[in-house]
C-alpha positions in Angstrom: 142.9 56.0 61.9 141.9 55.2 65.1 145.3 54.1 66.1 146.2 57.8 66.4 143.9 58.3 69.5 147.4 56.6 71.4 149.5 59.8 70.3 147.4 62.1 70.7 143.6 63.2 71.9 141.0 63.3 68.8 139.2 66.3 68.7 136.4 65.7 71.0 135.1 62.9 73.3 132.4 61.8 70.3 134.9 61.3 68.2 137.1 59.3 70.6 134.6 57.4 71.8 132.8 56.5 68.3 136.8 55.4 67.2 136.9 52.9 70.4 133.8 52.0 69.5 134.4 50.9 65.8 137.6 49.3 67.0 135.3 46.8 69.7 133.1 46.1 66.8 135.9 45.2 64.1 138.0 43.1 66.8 135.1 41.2 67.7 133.7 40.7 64.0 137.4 39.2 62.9 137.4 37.2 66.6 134.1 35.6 65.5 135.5 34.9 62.0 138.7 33.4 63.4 136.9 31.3 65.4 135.1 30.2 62.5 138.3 29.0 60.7 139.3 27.4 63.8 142.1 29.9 63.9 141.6 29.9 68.4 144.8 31.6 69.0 144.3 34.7 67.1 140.6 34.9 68.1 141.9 34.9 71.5 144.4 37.9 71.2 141.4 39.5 69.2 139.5 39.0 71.8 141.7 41.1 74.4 142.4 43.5 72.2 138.0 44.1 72.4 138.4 43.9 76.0 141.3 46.3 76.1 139.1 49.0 73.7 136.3 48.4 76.7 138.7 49.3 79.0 139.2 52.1 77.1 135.5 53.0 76.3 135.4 52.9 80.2 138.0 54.7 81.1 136.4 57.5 78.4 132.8 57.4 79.7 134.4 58.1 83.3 136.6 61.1 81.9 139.8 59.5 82.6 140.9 58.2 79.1 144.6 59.7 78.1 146.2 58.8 74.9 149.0 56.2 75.5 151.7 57.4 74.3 151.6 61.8 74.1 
């Protein structure tokens, strides 16, 4: 589950980054399909919650990812 990477760190960076990674591609695959049922206001929180798991892809490319809440 990769909502679990917020309590505490998976158990390597592979793994961490291929669970931020899912979580970009399922948040923009609903986004799209939201926006196909002309539902704009949940593709648009969809949509920053992609841009959030970038930020967090980033921030574990560059070695500085933490989990949220540990």
């Amino acid at each position: 589950m990769s909502g679990a990477r917020h309590f505490s760190k998976p158990a390597s960076d592979d793994q961490l980054k291929a669970e931020i990674r899912a979580d970009i591609s399922a948040a923009r695959g609903a986004q799209r399909d939201l926006q196909q049922a002309g539902q704009y206001g949940a593709a648009a929180r969809m949509g920053q919650a992609a841009d959030e798991a970038l930020d967090e892809l980033n921030a574990a490319n560059n070695g500085t990812w933490r989990p949220k809440h540990a």
